[in-house]
C-alpha positions as CSV (number, residue, x, y, z in Angstrom):
1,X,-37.3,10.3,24.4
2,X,-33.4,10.8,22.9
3,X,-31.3,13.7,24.2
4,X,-31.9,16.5,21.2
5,X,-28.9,18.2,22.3
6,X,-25.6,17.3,20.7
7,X,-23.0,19.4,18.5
8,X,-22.7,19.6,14.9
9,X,-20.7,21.3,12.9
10,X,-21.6,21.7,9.4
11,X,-18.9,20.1,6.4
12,X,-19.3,23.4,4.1
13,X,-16.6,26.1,5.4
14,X,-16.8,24.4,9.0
15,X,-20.0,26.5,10.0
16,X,-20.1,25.7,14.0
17,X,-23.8,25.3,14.2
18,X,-24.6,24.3,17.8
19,X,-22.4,22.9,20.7
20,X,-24.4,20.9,23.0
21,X,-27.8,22.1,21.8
22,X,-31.3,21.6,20.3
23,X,-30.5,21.0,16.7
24,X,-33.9,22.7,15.4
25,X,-33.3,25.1,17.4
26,X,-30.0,26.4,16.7
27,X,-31.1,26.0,12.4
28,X,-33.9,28.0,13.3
29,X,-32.4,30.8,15.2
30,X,-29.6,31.4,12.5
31,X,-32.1,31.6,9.7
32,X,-31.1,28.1,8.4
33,X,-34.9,26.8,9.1
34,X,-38.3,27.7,9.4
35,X,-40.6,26.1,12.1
36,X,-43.9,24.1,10.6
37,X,-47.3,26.0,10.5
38,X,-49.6,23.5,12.7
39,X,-53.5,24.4,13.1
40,X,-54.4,25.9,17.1
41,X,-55.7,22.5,18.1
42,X,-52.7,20.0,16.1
43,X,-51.7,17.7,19.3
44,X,-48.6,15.8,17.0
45,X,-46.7,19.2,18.0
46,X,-42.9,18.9,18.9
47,X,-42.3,19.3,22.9
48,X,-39.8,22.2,21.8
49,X,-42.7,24.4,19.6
50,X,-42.6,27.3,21.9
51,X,-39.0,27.8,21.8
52,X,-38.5,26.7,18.1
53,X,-41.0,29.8,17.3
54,X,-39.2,31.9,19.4
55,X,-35.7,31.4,18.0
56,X,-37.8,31.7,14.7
57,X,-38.9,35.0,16.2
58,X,-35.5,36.5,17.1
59,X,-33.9,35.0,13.5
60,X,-36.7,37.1,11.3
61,X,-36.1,40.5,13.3
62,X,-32.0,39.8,13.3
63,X,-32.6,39.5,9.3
64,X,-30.3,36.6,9.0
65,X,-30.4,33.5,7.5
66,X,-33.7,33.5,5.0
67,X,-35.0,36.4,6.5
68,X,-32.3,38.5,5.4
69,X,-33.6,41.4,3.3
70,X,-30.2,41.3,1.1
71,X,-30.3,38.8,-2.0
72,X,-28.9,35.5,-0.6
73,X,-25.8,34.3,-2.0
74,X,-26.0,31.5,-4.6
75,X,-23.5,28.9,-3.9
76,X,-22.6,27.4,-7.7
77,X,-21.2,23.9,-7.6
78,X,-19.3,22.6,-10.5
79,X,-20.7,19.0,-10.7
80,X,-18.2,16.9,-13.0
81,X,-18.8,13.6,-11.5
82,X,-21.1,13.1,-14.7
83,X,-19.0,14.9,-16.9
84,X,-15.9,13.5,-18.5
85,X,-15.0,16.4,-20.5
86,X,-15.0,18.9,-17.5
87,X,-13.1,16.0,-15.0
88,X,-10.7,16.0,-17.7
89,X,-10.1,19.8,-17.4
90,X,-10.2,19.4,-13.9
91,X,-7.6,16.8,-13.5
92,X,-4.7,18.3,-13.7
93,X,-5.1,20.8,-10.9
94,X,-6.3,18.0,-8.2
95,X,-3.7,15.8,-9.4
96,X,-0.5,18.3,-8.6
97,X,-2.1,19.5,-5.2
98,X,-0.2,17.1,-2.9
99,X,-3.4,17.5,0.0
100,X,-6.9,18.1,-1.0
101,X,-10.0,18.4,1.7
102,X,-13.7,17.2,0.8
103,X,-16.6,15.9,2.3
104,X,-18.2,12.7,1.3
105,X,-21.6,13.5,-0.1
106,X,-22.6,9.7,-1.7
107,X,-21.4,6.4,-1.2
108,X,-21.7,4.2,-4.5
109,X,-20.0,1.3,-2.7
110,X,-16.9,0.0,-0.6
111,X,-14.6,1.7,-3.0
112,X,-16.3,4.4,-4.8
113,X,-17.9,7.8,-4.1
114,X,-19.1,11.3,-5.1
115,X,-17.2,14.2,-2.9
116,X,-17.7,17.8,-2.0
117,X,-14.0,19.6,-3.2
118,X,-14.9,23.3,-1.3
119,X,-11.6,24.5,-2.5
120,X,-12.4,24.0,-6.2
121,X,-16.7,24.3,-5.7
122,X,-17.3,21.0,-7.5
123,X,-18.1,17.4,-7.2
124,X,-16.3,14.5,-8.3
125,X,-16.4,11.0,-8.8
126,X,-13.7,9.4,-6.7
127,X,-12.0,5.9,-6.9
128,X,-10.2,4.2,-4.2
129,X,-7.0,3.2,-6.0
130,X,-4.4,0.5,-5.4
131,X,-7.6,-2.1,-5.0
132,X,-10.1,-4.3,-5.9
133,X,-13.1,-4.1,-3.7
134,X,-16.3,-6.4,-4.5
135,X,-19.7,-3.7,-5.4
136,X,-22.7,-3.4,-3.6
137,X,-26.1,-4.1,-5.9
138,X,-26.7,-0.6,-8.0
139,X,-29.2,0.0,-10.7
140,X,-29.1,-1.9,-14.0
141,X,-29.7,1.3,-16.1
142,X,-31.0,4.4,-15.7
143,X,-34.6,3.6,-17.5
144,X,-34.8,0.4,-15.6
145,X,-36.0,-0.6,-12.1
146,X,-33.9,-4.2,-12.9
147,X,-30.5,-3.9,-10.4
148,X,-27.3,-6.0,-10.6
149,X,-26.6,-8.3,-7.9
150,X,-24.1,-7.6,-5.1
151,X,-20.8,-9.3,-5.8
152,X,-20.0,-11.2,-2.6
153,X,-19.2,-8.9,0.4
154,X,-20.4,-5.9,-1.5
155,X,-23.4,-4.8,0.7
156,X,-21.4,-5.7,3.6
157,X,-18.1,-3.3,2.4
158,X,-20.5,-0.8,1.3
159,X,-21.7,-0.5,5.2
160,X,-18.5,-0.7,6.9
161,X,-17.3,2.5,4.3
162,X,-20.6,4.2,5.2
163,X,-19.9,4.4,9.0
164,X,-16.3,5.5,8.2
165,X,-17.0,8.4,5.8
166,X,-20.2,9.4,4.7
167,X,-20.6,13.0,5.8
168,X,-17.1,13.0,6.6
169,X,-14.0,16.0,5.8
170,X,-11.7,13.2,4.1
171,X,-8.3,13.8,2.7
172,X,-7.3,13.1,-1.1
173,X,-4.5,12.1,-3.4
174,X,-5.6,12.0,-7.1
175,X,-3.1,10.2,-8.5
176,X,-4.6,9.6,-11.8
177,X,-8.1,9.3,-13.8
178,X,-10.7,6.7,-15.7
179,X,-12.1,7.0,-19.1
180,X,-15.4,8.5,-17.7
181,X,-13.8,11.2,-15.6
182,X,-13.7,9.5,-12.1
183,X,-10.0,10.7,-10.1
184,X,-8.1,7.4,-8.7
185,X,-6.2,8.3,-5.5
186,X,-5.9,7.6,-2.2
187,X,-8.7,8.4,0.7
188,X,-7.9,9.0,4.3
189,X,-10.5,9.5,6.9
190,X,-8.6,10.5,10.4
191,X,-5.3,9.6,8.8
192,X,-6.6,6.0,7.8
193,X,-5.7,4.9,4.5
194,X,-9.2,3.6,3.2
195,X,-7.8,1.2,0.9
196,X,-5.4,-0.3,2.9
197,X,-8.1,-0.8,5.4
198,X,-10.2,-2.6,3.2
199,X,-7.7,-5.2,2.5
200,X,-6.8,-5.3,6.3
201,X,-10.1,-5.9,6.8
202,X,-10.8,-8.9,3.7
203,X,-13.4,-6.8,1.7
204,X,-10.5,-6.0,-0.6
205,X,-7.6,-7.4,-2.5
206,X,-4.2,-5.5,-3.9
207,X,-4.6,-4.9,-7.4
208,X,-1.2,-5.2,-9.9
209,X,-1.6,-1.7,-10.4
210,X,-0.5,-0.6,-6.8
211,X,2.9,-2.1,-7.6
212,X,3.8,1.5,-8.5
213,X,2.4,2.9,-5.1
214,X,4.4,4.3,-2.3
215,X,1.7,2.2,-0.3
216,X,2.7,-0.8,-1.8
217,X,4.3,-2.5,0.9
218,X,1.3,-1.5,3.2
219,X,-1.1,-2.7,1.3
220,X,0.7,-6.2,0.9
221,X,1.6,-6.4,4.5
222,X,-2.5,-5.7,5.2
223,X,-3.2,-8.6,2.9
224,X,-1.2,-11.1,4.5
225,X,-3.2,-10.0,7.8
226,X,-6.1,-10.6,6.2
227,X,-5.1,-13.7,4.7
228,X,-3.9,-15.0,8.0
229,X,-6.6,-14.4,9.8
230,X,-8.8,-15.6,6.7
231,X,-11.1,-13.2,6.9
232,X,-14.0,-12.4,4.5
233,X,-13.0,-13.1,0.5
234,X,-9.9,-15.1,2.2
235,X,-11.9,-17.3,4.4
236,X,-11.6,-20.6,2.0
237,X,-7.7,-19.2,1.3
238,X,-4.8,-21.3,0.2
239,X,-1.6,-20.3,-0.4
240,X,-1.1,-22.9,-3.0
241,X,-3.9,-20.9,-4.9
242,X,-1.8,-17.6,-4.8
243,X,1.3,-19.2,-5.9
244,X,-0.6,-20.6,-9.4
245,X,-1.6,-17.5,-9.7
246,X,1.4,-15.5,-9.6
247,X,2.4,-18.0,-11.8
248,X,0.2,-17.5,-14.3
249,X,0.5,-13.8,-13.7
250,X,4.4,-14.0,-14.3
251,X,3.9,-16.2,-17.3
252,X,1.0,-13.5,-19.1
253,X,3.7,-10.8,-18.0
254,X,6.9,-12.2,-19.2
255,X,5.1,-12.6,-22.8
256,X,4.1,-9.1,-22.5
257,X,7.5,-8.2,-21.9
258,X,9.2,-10.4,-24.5
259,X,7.1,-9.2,-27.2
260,X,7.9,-5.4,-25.7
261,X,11.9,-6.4,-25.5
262,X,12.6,-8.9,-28.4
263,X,16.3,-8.4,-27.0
264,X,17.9,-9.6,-23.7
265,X,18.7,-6.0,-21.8
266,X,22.1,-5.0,-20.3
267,X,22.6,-2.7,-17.9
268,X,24.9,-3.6,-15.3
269,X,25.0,-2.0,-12.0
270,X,27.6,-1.8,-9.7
271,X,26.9,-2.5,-5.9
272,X,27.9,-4.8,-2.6
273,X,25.8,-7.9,-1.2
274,X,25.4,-7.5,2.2
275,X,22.7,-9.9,3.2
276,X,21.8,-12.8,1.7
277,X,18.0,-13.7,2.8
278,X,15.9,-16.6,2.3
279,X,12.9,-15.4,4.4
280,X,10.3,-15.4,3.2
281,X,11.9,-16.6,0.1
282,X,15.7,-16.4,-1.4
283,X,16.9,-12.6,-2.2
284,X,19.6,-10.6,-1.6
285,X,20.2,-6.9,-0.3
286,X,22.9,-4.7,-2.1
287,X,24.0,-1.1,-1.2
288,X,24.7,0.7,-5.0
289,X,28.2,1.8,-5.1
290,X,27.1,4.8,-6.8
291,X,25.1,5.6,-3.4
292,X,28.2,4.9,-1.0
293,X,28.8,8.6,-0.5
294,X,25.4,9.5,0.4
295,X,25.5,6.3,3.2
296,X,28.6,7.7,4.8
297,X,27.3,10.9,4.9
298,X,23.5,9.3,6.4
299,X,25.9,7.1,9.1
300,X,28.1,10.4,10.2
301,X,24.9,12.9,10.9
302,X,23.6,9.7,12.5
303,X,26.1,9.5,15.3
304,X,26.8,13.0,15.1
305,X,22.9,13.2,16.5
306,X,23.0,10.4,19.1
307,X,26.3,11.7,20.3
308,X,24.7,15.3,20.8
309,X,21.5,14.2,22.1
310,X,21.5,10.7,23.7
311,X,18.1,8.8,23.4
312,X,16.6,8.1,27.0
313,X,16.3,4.4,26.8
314,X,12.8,2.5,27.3
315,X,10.7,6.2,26.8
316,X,10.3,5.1,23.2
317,X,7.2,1.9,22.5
318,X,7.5,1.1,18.9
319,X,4.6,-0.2,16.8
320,X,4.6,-2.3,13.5
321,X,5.7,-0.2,10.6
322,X,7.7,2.2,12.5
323,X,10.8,3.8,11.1
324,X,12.8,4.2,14.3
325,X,16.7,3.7,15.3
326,X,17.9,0.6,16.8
327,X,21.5,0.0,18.7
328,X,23.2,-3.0,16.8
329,X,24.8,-5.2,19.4
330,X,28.1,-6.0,17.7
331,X,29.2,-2.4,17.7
332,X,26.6,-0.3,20.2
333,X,26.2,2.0,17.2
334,X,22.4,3.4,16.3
335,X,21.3,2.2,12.9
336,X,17.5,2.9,11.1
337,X,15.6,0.1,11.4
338,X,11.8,-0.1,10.3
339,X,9.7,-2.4,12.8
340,X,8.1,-5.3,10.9
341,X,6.1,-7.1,13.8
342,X,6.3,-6.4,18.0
343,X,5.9,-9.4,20.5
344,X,5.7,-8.4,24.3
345,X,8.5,-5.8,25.0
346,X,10.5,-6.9,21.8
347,X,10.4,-6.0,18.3
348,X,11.4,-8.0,14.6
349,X,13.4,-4.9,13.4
350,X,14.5,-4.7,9.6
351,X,17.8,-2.5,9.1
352,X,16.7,-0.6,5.9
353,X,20.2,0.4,4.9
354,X,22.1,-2.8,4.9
355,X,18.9,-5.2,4.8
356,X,19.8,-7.4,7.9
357,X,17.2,-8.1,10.3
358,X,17.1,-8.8,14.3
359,X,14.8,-9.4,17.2
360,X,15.6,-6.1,19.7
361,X,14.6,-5.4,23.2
362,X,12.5,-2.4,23.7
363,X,15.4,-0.9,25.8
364,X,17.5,-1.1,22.5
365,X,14.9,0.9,20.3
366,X,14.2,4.9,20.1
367,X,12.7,7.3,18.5
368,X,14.3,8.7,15.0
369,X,14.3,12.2,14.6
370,X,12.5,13.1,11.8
371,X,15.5,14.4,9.4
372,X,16.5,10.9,9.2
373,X,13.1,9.5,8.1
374,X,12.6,11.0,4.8
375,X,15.7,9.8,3.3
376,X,15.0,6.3,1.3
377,X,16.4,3.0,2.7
378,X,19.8,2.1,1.2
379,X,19.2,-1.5,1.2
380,X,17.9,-2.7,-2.1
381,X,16.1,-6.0,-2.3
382,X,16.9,-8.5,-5.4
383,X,15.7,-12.1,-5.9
384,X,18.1,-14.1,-7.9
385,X,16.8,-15.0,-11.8
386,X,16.6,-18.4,-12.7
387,X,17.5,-20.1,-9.1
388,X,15.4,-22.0,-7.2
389,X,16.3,-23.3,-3.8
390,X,17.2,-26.8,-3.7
391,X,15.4,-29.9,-1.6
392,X,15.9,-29.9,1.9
393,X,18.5,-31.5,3.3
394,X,20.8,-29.7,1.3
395,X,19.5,-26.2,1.9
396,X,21.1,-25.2,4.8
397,X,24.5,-26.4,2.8
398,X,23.7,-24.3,-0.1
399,X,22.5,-21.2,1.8
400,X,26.1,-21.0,3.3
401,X,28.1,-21.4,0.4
402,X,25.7,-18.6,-0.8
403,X,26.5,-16.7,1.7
404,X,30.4,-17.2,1.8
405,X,30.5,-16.5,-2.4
406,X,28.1,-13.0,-2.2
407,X,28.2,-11.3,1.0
408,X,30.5,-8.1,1.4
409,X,31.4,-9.1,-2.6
410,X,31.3,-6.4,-4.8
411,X,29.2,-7.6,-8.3
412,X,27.2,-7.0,-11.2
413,X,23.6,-6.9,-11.4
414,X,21.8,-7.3,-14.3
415,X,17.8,-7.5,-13.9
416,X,16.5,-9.9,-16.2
417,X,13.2,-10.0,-15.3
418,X,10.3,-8.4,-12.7
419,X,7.6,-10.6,-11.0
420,X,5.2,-8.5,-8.7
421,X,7.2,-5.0,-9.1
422,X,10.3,-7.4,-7.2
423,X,13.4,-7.3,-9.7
424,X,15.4,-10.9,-10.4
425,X,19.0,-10.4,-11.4
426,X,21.9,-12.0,-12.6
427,X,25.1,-11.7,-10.7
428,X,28.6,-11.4,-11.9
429,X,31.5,-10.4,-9.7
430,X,33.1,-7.3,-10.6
431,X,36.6,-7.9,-11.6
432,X,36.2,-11.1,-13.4
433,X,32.6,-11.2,-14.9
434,X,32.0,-14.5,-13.4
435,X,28.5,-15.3,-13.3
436,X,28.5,-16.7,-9.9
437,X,24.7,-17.9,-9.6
438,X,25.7,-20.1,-12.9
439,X,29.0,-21.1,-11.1
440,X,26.9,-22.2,-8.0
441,X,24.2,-23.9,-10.0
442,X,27.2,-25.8,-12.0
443,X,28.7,-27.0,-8.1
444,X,25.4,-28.5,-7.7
445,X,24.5,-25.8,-5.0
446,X,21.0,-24.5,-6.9
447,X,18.5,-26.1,-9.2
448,X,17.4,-23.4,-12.5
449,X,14.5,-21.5,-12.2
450,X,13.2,-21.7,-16.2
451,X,11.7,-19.0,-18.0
452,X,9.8,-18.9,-21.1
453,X,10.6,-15.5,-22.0
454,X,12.0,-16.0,-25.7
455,X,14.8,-13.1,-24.9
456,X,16.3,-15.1,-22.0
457,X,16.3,-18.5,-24.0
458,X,19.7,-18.5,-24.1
459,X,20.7,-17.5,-21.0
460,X,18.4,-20.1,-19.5
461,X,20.2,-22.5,-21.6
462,X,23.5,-21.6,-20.2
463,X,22.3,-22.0,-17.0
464,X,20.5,-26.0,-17.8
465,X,23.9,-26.6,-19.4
466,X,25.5,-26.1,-16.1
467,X,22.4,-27.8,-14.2
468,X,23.4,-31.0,-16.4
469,X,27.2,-31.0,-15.6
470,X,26.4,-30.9,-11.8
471,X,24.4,-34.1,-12.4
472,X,26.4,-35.5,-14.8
473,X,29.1,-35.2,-12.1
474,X,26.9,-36.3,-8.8
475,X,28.2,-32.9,-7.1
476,X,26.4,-32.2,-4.0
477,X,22.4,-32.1,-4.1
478,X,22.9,-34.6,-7.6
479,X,25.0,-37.1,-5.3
480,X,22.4,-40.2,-6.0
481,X,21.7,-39.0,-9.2
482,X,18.5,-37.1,-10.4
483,X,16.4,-35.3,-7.6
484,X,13.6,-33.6,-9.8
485,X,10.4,-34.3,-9.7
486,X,9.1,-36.3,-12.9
487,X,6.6,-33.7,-13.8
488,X,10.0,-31.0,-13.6
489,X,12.1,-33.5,-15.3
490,X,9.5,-33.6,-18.4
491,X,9.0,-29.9,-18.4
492,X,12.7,-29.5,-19.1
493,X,13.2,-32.4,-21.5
């Protein structure tokens, strides 16, 4: 027979019911229960009877529970999970508490539920946002025993949420809410984000719409796991397939955008390359002039706080995603770094105010004290518009010369255009107003990157023009004449 006695503590105001006891029991004895009336010779009796009527005893002459003589409070719930109208009035206040607490009460499927709020007495309807997770089979109507399939992995993402939360005190961000009054937000269930679980885990994917999200880069970073590993909805993955999609994606958005902005956009800001990067694909990372001040001042507290308090090298282990300090060989000085990816006692570190990165011992690593982690990253990521890498064998040529015209170069950036919440500029230097991508593409260093954005036609063709004098000339990658592919030479003209 199992063990009947375990704890339980009751969601609703954290009522400690029992701790290592007879769970009938300890209902019973606080009024919570009443024991089953069986006839003198019933033999399908519980082993416990005698002391389940006892406790039922002891509870009617304490008066608590049911047997209280007092009327019994009525606990009123505000249900507006069915309600738009009343979510809508709701909304507001869940939306600017930063923290709420609830208890799951239904799971609908992997990314949707109905939740106990005790702080507000109601029940909602709550979304999982940044995500889109397949659906478990549900009812085709409510007059109708018909159903609607399971979309693939539903059932199973549907039971792995169930064993996570139902039952559960969860914590909730409503960030924002659906026509039919269910709040979007985040969930997390012992300081698990639930949605970026689900796409760690290949139920989910990242929907456009977390672009936005402070748990952008988590979720991506999750999906690339996922990917990896192929696991689940990513089993039959192929990158090639995400690439035509993004594509297509970029190609939707970017007639969006030029039906939006019937005019090409100018709005240059001022800033210093420091690292050119072409892992995982060609960007660069800029600290914003306007921000210099506030870097200084981040560096000198920095050292200030090493200086008073030196770290005790190897006590800290990093993990992946961890905003910690690293000491940068070439000067011994201690710089933020976030960890992207630990191997054995080393760590692939990203330096999140000047956008380098470096493989670091653990011995090199500590921790950050926390009034150094709030403050954003000073290192701002750009991808270059309408430049594409050439072939090659004259990459590594072209990286360089990248390298020598932008780094520690104080420019212009311009963004033209954004593909997946990333920003592509144009890049002038400062004093002159060169554009030195165009410069670079007209040396034969880059091939042009088209766009069909009706706005940018005729920056695009500044940039062709300057494609075509490169080859006209044989400079560099054009040395034997035309390298594009046919299909690339036809799409241009």
């Amino acid at each position: 027979m199992p063990n009947p006695y375990v704890s339980w503590v009751l969601p609703l105001n954290r009522i400690d019911i029992c701790y290592h006891r007879n769970i009938a029991e300890a209902l019973v004895s606080k009024g919570l229960a009443t024991c089953v009336r069986y006839r003198e010779d019933e033999e399908k009796k519980s082993p416990h009877y005698e002391k389940l009527r006892q406790a039922e005893e002891k509870a009617e002459k304490s008066l608590v529970g049911v047997w209280a003589k007092k009327d019994i409070p009525v606990h009123r719930v505000n249900d507006v999970s069915t309600d738009s109208a009343r979510a809508k009035a709701m909304f507001p206040s869940l939306q600017r508490t930063s923290s709420i607490e609830g208890v799951v009460e239904f799971v609908a499927s992997g990314s949707r539920f109905r939740i106990y709020i005790d702080r507000e007495t109601c029940l909602i309807t709550f979304l999982l946002g940044g995500i889109d997770c397949p659906r478990a089979s549900r009812p085709a109507g409510p007059n109708t025993k018909d159903r609607i399939p399971s979309e693939e992995f539903g059932e199973e993402a549907l039971d792995y949420v169930k064993k996570l939360v139902l039952q559960r005190t969860v914590e909730l961000k409503v960030e924002t809410m659906d026509k039919r009054g269910g709040m979007i937000g985040w969930m997390f269930v012992n300081n698990i984000n639930l949605s970026v679980e689900l796409v760690e885990q290949g139920f989910a994917r990242v929907h456009e719409t977390a672009e936005r999200s402070i748990y952008f880069r988590a979720l991506k970073q999750a999906e690339e796991k996922a990917k990896g590993l192929k696991l689940r909805r990513w089993e039959n993955y192929k990158e090639e397939d995400d690439i035509k999609a993004a594509q297509e994606r970029s190609e939707e958005a970017a007639a969006a955008e030029s039906s939006a902005r019937p005019e090409r956009t100018v709005n240059y800001v001022e800033a210093v390359v420091c690292v050119v990067s072409s892992v995982p694909e060609l960007a660069i990372y800029c600290q914003k002039v306007s921000e210099a001040s506030k870097i200084d001042s981040l560096m000198s507290r920095l050292r200030q706080e090493f200086t008073a308090n030196p770290p005790v090298l190897g006590a800290y282990t990093p993990k992946r995603t961890d905003i910690c300090a690293a000491r940068f060989p070439a000067d011994q000085e201690w710089y933020r770094v976030k960890v992207e990816k630990v191997t054995g006692r080393k760590a692939n570190v990203f330096y999140i105010d000047y956008g380098n990165r470096d493989v670091a011992e653990f011995s090199e690593l500590t921790f950050l004290p926390d009034q150094f982690k709030s403050e954003p990253g000073y290192a701002h990521e750009y991808k270059l518009a309408f430049v594409k890498l050439p072939p090659e064998d004259y990459r590594p040529d072209s990286l360089q010369r990248l390298e020598e015209e932008l780094e520690n170069r104080k420019v212009l950036l311009n963004v033209e255009y954004n593909i997946s919440g990333s920003p592509y500029v144009t890049v002038l230097d400062a004093t002159t107003k060169t554009d030195l991508m165009k410069a670079l593409i007209g040396s034969g260093f880059f091939l042009v990157e088209t766009r069909r954005d009706k706005r940018l036609q005729k920056l695009v063709a500044e940039y062709e023009s300057a494609q075509q004098d490169a080859l006209k000339n044989r400079y560099n990658m054009w040395e034997y004449g035309d390298i594009r592919e046919d299909d690339d030479r036809d799409f241009r003209g």
